[in-house]
PDB file of N, H, CA, C and O in Angstrom:
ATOM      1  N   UNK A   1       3.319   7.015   2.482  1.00  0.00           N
ATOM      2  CA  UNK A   1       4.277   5.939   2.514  1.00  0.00           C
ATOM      3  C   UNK A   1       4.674   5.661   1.081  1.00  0.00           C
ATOM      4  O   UNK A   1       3.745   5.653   0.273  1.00  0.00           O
ATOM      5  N   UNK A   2       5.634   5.480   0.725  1.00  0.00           N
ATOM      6  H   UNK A   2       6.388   5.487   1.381  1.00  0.00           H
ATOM      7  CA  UNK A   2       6.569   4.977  -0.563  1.00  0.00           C
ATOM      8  C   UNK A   2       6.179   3.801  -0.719  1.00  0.00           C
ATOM      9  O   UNK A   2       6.006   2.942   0.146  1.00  0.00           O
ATOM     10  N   UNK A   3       5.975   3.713  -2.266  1.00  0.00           N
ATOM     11  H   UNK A   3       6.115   4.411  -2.969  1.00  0.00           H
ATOM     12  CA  UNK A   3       5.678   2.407  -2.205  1.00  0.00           C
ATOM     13  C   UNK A   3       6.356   2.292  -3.752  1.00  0.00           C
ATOM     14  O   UNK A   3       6.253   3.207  -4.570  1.00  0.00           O
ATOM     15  N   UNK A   4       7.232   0.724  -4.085  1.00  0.00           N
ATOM     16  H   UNK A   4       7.316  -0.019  -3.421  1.00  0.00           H
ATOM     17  CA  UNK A   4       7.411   0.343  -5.396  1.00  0.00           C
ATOM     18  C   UNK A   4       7.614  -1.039  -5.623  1.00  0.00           C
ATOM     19  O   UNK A   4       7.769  -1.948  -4.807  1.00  0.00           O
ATOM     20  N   UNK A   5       7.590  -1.055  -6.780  1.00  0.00           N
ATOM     21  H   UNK A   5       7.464  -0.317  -7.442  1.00  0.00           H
ATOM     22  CA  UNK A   5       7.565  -2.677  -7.186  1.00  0.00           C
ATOM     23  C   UNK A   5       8.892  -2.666  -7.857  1.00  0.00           C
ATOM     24  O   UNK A   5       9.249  -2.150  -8.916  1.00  0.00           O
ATOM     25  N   UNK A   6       9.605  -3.452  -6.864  1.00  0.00           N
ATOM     26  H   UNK A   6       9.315  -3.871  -6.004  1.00  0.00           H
ATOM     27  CA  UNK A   6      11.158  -3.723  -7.924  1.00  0.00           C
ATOM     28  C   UNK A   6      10.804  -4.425  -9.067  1.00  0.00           C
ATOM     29  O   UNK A   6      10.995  -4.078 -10.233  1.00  0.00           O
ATOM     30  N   UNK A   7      10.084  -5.803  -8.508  1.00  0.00           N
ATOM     31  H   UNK A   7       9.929  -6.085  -7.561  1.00  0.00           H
ATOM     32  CA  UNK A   7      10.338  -6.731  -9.869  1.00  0.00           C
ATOM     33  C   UNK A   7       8.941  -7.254  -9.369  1.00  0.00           C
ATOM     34  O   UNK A   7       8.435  -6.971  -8.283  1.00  0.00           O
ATOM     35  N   UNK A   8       8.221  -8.335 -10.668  1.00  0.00           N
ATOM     36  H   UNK A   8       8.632  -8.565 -11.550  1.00  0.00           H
ATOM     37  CA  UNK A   8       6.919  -9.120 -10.441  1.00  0.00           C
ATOM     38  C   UNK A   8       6.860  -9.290  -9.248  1.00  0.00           C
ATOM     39  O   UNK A   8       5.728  -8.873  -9.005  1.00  0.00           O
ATOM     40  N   UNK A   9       7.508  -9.783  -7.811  1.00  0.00           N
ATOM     41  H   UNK A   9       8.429 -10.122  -8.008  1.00  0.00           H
ATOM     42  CA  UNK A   9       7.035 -10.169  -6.491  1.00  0.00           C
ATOM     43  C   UNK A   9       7.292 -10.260  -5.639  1.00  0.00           C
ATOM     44  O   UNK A   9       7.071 -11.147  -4.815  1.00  0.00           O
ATOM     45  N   UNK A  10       8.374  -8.478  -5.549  1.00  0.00           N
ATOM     46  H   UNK A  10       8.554  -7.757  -6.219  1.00  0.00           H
ATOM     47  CA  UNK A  10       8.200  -7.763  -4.088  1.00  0.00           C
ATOM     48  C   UNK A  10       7.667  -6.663  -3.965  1.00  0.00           C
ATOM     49  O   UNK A  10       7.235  -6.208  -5.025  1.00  0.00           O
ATOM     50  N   UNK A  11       7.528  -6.065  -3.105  1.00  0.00           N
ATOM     51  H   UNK A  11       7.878  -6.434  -2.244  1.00  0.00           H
ATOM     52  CA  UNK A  11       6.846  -4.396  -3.297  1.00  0.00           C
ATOM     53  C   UNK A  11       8.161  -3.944  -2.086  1.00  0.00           C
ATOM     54  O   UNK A  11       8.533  -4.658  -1.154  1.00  0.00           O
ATOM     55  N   UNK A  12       8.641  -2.680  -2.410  1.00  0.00           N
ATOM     56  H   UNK A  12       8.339  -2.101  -3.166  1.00  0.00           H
ATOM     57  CA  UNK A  12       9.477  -2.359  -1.432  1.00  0.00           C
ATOM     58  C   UNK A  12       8.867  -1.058  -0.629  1.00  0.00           C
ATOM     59  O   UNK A  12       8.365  -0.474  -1.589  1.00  0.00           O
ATOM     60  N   UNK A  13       8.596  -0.258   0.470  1.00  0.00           N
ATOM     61  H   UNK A  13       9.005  -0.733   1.250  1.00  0.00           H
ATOM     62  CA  UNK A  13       8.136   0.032   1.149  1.00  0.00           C
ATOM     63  C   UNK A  13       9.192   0.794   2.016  1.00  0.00           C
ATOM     64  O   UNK A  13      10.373   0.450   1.962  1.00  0.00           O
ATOM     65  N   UNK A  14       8.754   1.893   2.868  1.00  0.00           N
ATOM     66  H   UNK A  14       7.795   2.172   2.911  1.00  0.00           H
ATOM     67  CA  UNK A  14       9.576   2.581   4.162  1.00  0.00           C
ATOM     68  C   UNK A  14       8.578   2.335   5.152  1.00  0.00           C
ATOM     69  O   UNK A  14       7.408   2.632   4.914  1.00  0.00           O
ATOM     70  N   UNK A  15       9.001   1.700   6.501  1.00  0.00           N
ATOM     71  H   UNK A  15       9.952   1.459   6.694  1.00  0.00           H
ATOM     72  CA  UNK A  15       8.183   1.781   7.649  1.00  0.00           C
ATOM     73  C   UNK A  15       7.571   2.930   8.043  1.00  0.00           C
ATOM     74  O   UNK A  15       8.396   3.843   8.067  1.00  0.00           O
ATOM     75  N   UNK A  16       6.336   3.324   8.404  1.00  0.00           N
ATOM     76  H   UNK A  16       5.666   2.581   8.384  1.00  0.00           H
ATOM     77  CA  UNK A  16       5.693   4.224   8.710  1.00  0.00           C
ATOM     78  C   UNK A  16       5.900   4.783   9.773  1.00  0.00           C
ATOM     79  O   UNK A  16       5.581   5.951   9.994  1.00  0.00           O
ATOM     80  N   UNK A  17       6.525   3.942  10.671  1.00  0.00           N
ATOM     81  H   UNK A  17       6.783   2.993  10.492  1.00  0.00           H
ATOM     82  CA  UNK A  17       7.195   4.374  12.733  1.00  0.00           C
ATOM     83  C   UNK A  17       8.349   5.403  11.890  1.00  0.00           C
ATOM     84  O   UNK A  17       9.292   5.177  11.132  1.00  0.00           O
ATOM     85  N   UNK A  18       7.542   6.981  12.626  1.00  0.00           N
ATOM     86  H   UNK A  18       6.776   7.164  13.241  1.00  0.00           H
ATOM     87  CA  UNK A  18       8.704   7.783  12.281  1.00  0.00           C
ATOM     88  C   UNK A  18      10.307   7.653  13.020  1.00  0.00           C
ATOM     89  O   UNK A  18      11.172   8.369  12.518  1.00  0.00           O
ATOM     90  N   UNK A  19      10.669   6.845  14.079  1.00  0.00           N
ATOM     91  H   UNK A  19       9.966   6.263  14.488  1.00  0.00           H
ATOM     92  CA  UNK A  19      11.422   7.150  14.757  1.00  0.00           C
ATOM     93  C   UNK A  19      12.364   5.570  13.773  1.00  0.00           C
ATOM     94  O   UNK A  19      13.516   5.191  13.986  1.00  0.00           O
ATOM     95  N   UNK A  20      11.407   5.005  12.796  1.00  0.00           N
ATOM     96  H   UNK A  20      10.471   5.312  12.624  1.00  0.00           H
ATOM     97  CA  UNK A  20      12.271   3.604  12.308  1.00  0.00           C
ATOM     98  C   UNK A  20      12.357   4.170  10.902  1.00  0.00           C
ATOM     99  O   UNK A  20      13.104   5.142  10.791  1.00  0.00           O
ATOM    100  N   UNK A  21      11.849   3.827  10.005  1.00  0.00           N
ATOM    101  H   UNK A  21      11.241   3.038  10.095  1.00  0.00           H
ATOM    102  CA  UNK A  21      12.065   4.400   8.832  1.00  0.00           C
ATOM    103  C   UNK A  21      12.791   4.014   7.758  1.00  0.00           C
ATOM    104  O   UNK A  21      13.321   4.636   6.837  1.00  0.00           O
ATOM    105  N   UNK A  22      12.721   2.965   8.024  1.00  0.00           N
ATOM    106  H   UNK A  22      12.291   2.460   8.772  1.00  0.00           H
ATOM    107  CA  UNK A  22      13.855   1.421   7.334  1.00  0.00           C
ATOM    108  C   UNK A  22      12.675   0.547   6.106  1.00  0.00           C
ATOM    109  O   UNK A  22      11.543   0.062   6.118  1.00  0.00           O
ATOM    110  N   UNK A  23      13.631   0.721   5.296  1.00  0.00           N
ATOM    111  H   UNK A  23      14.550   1.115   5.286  1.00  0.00           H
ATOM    112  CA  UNK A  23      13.064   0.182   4.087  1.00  0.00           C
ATOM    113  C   UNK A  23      12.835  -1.260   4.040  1.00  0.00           C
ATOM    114  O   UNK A  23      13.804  -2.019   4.023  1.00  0.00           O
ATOM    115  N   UNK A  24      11.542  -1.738   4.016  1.00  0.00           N
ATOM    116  H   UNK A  24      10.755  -1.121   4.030  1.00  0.00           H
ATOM    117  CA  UNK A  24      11.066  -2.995   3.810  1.00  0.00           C
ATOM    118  C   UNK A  24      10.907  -3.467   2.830  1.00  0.00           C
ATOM    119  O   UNK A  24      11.008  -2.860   1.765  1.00  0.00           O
ATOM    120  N   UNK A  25      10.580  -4.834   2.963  1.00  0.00           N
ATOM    121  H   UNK A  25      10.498  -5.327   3.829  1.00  0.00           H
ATOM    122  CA  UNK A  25      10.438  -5.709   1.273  1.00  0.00           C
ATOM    123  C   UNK A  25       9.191  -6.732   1.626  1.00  0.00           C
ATOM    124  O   UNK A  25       9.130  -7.353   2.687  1.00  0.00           O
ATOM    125  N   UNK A  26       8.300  -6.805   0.673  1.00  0.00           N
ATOM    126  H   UNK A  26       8.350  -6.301  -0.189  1.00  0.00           H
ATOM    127  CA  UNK A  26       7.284  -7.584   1.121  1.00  0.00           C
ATOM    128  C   UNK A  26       6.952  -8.164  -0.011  1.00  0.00           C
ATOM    129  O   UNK A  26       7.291  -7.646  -1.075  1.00  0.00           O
ATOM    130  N   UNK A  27       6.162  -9.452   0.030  1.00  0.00           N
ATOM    131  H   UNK A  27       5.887  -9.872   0.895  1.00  0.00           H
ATOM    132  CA  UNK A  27       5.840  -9.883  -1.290  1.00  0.00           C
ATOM    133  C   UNK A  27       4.268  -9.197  -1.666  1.00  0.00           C
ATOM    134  O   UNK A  27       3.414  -8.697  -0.934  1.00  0.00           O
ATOM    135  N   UNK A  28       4.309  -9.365  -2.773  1.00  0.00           N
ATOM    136  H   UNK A  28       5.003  -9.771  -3.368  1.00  0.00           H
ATOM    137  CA  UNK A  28       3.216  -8.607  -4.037  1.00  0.00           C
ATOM    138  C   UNK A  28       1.978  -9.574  -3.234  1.00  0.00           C
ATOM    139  O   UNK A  28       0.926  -8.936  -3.209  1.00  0.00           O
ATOM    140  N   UNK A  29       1.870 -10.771  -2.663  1.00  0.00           N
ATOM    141  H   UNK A  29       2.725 -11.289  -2.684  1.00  0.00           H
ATOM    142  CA  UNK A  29       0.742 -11.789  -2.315  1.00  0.00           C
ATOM    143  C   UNK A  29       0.070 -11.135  -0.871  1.00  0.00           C
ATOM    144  O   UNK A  29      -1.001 -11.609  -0.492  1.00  0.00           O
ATOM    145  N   UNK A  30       0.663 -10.132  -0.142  1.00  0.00           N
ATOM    146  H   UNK A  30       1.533  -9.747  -0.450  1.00  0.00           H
ATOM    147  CA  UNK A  30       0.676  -9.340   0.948  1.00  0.00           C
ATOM    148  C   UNK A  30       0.038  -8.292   0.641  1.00  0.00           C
ATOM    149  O   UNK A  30      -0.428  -7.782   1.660  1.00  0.00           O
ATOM    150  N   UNK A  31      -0.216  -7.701  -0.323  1.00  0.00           N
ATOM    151  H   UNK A  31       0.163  -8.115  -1.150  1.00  0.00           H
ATOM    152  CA  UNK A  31      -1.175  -6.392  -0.788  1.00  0.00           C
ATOM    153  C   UNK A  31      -2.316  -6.689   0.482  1.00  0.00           C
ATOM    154  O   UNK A  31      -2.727  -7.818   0.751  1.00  0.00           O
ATOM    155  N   UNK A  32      -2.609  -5.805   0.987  1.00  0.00           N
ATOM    156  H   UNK A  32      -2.275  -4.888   0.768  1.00  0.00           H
ATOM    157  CA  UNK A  32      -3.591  -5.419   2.007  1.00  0.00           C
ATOM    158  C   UNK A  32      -3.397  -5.744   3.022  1.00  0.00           C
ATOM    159  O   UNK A  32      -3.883  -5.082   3.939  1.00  0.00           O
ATOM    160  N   UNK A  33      -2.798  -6.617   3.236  1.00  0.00           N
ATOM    161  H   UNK A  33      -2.403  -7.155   2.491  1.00  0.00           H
ATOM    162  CA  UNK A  33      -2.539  -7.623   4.776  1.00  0.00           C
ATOM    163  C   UNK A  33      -1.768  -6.233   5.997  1.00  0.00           C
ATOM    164  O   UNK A  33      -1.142  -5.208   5.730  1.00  0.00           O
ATOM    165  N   UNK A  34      -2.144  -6.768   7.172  1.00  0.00           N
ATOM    166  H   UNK A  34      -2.653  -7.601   7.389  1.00  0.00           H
ATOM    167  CA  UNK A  34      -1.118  -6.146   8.175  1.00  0.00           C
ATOM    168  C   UNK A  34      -0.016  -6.811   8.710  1.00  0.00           C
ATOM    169  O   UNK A  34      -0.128  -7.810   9.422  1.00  0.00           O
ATOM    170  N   UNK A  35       1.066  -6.288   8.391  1.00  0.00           N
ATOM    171  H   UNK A  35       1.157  -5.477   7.813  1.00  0.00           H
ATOM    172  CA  UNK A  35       2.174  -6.862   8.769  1.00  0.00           C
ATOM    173  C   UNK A  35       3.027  -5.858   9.602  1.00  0.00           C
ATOM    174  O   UNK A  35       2.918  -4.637   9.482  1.00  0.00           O
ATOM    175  N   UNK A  36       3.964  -6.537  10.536  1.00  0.00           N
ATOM    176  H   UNK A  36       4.052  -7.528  10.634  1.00  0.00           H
ATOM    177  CA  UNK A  36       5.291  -6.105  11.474  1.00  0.00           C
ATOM    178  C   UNK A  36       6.184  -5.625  11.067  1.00  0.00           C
ATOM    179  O   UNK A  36       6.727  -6.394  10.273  1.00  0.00           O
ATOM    180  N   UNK A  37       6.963  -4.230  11.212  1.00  0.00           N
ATOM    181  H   UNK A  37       6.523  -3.605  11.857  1.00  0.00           H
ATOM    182  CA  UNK A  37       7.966  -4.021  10.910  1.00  0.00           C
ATOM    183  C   UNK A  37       9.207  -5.101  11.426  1.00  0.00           C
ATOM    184  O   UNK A  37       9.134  -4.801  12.617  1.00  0.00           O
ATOM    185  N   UNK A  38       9.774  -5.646  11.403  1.00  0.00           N
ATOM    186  H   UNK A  38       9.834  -5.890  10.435  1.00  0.00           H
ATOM    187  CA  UNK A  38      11.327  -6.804  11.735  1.00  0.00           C
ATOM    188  C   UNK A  38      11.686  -5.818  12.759  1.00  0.00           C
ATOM    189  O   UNK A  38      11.575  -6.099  13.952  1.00  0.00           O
ATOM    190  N   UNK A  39      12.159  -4.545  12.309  1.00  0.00           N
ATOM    191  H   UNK A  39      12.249  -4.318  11.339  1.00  0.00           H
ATOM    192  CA  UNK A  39      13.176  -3.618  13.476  1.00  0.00           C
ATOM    193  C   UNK A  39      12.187  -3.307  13.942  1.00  0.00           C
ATOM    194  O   UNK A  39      12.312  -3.805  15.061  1.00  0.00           O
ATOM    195  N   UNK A  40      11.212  -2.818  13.934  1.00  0.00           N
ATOM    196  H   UNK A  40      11.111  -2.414  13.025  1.00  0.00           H
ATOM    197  CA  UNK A  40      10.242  -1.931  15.543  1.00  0.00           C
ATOM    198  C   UNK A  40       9.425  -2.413  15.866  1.00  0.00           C
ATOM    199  O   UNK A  40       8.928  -2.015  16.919  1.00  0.00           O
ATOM    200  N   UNK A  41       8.803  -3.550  15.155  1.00  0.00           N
ATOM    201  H   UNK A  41       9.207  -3.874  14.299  1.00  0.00           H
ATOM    202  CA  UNK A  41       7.485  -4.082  15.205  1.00  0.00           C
ATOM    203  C   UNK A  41       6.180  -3.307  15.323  1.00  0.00           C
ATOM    204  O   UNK A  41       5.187  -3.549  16.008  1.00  0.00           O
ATOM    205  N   UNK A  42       6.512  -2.033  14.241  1.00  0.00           N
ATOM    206  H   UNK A  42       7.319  -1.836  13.684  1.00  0.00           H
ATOM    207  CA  UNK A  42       5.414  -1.187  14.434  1.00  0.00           C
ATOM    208  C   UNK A  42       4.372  -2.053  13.598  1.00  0.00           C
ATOM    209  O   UNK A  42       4.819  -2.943  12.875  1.00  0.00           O
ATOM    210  N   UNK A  43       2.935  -1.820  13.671  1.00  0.00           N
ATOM    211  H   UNK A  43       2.572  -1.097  14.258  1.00  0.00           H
ATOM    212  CA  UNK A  43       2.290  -2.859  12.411  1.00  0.00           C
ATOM    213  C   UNK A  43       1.764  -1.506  11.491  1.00  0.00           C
ATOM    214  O   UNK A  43       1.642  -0.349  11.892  1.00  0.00           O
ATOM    215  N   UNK A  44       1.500  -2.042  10.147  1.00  0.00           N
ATOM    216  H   UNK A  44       1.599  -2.982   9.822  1.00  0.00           H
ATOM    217  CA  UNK A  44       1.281  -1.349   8.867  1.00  0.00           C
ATOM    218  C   UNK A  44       0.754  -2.182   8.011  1.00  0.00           C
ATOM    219  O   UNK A  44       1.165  -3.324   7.805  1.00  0.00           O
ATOM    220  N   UNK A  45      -0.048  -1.725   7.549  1.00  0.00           N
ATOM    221  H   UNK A  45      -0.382  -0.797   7.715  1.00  0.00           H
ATOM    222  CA  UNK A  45      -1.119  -2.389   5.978  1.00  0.00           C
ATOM    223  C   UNK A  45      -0.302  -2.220   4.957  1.00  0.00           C
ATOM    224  O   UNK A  45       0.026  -1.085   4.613  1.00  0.00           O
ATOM    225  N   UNK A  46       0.255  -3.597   4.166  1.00  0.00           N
ATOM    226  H   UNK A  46      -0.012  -4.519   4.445  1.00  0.00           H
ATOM    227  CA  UNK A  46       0.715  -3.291   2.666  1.00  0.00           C
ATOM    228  C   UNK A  46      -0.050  -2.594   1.761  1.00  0.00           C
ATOM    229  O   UNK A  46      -1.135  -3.064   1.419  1.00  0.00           O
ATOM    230  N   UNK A  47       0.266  -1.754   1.406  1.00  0.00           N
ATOM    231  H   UNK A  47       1.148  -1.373   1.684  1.00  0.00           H
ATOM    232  CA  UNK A  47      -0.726  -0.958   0.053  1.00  0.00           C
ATOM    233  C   UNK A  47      -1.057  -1.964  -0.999  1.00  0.00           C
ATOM    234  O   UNK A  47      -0.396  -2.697  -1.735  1.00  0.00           O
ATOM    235  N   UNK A  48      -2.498  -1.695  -0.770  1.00  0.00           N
ATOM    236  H   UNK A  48      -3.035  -1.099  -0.173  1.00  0.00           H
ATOM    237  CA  UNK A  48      -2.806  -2.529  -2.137  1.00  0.00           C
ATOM    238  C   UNK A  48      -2.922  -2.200  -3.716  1.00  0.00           C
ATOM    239  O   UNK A  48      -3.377  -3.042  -4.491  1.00  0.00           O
ATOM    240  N   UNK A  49      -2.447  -0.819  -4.186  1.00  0.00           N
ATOM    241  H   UNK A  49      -2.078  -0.135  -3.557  1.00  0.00           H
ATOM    242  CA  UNK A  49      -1.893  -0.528  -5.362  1.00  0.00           C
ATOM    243  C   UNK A  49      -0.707  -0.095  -5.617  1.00  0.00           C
ATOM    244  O   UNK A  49       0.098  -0.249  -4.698  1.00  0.00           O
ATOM    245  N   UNK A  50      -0.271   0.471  -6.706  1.00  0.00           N
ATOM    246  H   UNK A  50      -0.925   0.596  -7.452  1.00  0.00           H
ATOM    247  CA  UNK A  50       1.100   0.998  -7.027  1.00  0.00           C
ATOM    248  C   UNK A  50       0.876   2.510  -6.233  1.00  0.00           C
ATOM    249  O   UNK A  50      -0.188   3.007  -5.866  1.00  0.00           O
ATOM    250  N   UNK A  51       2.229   3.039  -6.108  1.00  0.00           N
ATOM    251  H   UNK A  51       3.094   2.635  -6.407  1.00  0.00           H
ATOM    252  CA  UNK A  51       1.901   4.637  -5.495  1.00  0.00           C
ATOM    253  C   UNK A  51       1.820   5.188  -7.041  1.00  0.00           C
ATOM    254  O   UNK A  51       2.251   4.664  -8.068  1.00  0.00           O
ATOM    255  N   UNK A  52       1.110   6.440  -6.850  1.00  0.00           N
ATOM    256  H   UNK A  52       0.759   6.866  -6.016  1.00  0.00           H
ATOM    257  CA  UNK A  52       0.524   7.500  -7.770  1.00  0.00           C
ATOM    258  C   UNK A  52       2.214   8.356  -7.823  1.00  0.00           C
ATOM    259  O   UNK A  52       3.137   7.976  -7.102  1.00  0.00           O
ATOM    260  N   UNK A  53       2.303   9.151  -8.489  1.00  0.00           N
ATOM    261  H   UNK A  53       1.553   9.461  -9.074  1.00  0.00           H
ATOM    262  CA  UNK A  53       3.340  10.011  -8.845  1.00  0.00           C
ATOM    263  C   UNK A  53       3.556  11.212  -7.544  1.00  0.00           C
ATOM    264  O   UNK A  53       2.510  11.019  -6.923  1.00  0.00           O
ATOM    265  N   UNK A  54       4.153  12.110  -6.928  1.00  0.00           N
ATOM    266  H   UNK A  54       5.003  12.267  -7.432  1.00  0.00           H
ATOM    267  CA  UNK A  54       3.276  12.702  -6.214  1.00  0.00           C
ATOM    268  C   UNK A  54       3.843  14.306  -6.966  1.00  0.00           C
ATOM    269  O   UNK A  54       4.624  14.251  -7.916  1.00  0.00           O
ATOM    270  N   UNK A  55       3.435  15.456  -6.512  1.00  0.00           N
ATOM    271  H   UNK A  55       2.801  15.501  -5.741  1.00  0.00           H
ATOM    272  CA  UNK A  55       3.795  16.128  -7.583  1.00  0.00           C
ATOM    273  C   UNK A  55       5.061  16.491  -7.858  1.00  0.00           C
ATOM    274  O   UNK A  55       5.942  16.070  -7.108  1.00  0.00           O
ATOM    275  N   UNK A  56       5.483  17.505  -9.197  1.00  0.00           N
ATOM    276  H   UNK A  56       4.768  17.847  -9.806  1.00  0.00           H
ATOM    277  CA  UNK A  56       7.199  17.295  -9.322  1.00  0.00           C
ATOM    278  C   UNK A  56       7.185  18.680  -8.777  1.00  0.00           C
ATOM    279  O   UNK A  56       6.701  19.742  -9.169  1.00  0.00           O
ATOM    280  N   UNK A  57       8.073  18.210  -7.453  1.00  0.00           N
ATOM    281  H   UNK A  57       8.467  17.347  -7.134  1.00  0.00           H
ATOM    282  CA  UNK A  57       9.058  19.519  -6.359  1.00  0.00           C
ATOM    283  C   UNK A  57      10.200  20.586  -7.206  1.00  0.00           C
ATOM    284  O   UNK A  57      10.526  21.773  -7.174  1.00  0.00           O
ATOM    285  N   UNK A  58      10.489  19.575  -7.816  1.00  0.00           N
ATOM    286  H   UNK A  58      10.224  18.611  -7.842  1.00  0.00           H
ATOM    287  CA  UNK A  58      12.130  19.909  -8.440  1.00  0.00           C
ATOM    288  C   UNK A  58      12.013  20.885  -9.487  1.00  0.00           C
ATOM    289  O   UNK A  58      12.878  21.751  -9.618  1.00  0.00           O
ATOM    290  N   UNK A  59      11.080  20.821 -10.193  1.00  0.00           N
ATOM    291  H   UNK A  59      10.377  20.118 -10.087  1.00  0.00           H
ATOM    292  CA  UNK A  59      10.714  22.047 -11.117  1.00  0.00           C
ATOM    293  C   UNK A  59       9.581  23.567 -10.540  1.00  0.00           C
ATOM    294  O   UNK A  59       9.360  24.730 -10.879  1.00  0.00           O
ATOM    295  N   UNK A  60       9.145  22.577  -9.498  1.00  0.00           N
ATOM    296  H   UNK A  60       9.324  21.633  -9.223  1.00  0.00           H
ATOM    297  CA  UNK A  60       8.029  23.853  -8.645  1.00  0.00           C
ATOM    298  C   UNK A  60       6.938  23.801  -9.442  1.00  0.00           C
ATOM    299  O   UNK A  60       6.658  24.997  -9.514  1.00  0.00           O
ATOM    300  N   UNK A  61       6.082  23.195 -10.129  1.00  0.00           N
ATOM    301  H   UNK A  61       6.309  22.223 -10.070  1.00  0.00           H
ATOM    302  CA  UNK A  61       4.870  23.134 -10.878  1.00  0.00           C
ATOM    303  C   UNK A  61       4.268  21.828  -9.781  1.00  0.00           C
ATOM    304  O   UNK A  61       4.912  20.965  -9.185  1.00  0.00           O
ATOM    305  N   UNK A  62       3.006  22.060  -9.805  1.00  0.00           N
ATOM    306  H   UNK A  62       2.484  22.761 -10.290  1.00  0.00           H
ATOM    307  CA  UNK A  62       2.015  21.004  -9.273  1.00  0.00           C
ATOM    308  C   UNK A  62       1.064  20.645 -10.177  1.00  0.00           C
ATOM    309  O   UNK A  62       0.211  19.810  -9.878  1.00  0.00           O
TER     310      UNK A  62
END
């Protein structure tokens, strides 16, 4: 799951329901909690750190 921090206190997020896949916004005070997607009401755990890098595709090195 994608995860970023626009600014100090939202984290923005993609729903994990593959068939939804709609970008969420949650506040930074929500780290760990389970919360509802709005459109599917799938439920999902806010990540409680920043995402890691994942490797770079675009050049083909891992």
């Amino acid at each position: 799951m994608g995860v970023k921090t626009e600014n100090e206190g939202r984290i923005t997020m993609i729903c994990p329901n593959l068939t939804c896949r709609r970008t969420l916004s949650a506040p930074v005070s929500a780290r760990g909690q389970v919360m509802k997607c709005p459109y599917c009401d799938a439920p999902f755990r806010v990540p409680t750190g920043n995402a890691s890098p994942g490797p770079d595709t675009k050049s083909g090195k891992q």
